[in-house]
N, C-alpha and C positions, 0 to 999 in steps of 0.2 A: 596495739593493745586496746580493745575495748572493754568500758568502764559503764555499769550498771549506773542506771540514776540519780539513788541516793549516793554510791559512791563519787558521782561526778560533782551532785551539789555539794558535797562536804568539801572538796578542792575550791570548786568557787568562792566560798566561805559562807557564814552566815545569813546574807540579806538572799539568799538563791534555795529556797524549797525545792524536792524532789519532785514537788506539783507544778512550782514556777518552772523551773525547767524541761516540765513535760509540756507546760503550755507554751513555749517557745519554739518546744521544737514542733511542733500543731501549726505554728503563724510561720515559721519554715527558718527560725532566726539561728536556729542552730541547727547543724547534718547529724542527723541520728538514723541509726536501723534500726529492724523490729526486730527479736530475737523471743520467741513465742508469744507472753502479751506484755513483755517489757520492752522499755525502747533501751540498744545500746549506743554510747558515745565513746567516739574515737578519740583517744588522748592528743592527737593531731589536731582534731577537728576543738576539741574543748581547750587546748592551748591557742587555737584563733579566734576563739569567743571573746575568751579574755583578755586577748592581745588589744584585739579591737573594744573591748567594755572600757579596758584601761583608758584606750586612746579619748574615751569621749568621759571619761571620771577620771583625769590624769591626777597622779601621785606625786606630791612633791620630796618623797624620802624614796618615791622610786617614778625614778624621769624615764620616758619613752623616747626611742631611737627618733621619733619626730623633734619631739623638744630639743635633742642635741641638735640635730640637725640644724635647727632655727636656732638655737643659743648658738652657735661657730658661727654661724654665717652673720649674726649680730656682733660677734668677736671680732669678726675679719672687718666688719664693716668699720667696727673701733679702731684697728689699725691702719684701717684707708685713711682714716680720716687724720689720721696722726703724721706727725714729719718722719716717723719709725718707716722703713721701706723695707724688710727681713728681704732676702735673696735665698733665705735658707731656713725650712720649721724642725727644730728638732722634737719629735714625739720621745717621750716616757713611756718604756714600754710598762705593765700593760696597758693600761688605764688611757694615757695618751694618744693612743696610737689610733683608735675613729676619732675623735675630736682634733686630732691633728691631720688625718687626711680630709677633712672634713672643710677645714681653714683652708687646708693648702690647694683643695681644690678650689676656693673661692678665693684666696689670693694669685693664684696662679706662679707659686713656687717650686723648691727643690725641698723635698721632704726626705730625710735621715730620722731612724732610731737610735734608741739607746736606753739600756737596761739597767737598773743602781739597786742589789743586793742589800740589803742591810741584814735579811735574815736567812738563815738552814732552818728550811721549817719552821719549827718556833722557837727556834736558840740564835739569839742577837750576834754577829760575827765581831769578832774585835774591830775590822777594817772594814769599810762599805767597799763595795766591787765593785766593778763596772765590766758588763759586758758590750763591747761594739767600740769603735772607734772616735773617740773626738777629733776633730776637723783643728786644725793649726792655724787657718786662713782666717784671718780674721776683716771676716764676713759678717753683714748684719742677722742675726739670729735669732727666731724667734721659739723658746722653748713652749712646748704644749704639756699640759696636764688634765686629769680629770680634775684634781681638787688638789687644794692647800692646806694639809691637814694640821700637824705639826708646822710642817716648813723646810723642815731636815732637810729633804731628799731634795727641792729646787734651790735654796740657798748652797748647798753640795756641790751642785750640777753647773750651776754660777759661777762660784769659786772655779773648777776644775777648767773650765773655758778659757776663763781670767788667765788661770796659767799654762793655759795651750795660749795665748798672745789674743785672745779675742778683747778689746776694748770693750771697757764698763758699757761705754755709749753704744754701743753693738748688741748688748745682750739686752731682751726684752723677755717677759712671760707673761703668757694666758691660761687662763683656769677656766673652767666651767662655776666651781664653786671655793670659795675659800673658808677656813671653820676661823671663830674671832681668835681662839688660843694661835693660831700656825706664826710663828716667829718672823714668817718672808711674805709681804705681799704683792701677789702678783699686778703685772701692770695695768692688765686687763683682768674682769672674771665678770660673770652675770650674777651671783649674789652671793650672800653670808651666808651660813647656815649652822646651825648645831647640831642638827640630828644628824646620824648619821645614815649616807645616801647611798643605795642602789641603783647601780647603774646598767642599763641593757646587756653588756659585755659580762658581767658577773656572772657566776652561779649562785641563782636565787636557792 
């Protein structure tokens, strides 16, 4: 679908004129066509504009697929360096699951998910779920999250391990982010935060 001018600046947001962005795409920064004497933009082409504008104005309530990338691989480095040796990453699904292949490809492990319900839509369940299977071996295990919000769901996830036979000393977590309120803190994470984050895998 292509997207008239002013209609494209106004996605870009405020600091992007329907004139700035006639002047960029002039110096050739953006792919536009001409479609009589207006230029149009490809909502393709204008979602890599701003993929890459991001990249070089990064957001700290919305992290780019780079920045995870180098936060894990700064996680993993945390775990090198530690007596912790995981054999095994368990990702949270969804959120977990790039920042845990992400580790696991920089640790060089055995990577499992696992899914923890708490809600039907927007009705709280009396019972948290679980879909996937916990492992009974107890194996060193490093659980992955995007973040530590509450606490709930990693504190839960612990527990449940506990009584599949996994040893305290076996169970380890990494976060990306943890919030100061979350009840469980993880053993690893890159920083605190309050606001609440946007992450590449969401729907912005």
């Amino acid at each position: 679908m292509y997207l008239d001018v002013l209609t494209a600046s106004q996605k870009l947001g405020p600091e992007f004129t329907a004139n700035s962005l006639r002047r960029l795409i002039r110096k050739g920064d953006i792919i536009a066509r001409k479609s009589s004497n207006e230029f149009e933009i490809h909502k393709a082409d204008l979602a890599r504009f701003k993929y890459f504008r991001d990249l070089i104005i990064p957001s700290i309530t919305e992290p780019d697929i780079v920045w995870v990338m180098e936060a894990c691989r700064c996680l993993a480095e945390e775990v090198k360096r530690s007596s912790f040796k995981p054999t095994k990453i368990l990702a949270i699904a969804e959120g977990g699951i790039i920042p845990g292949a992400f580790i696991n490809l920089y640790l060089g492990t055995y990577l499992e998910t696992i899914k923890i319900v708490h809600y039907n839509g927007r009705e709280k369940l009396p019972a948290v779920h679980i879909i996937g299977d916990l492992s009974r071996s107890d194996v060193p295990t490093l659980i992955v999250d995007d973040i530590s919000d509450s606490g709930e769901t990693l504190s839960y996830l612990k527990n449940r391990l506990q009584e599949k036979g996994v040893s305290d000393v076996n169970i380890k977590v990494a976060t990306l982010h943890v919030k100061p309120q979350s009840s469980f803190k993880p053993d690893w994470f890159i920083s605190t935060v309050t606001e609440w984050i946007r992450y590449p895998w969401e729907d912005k």
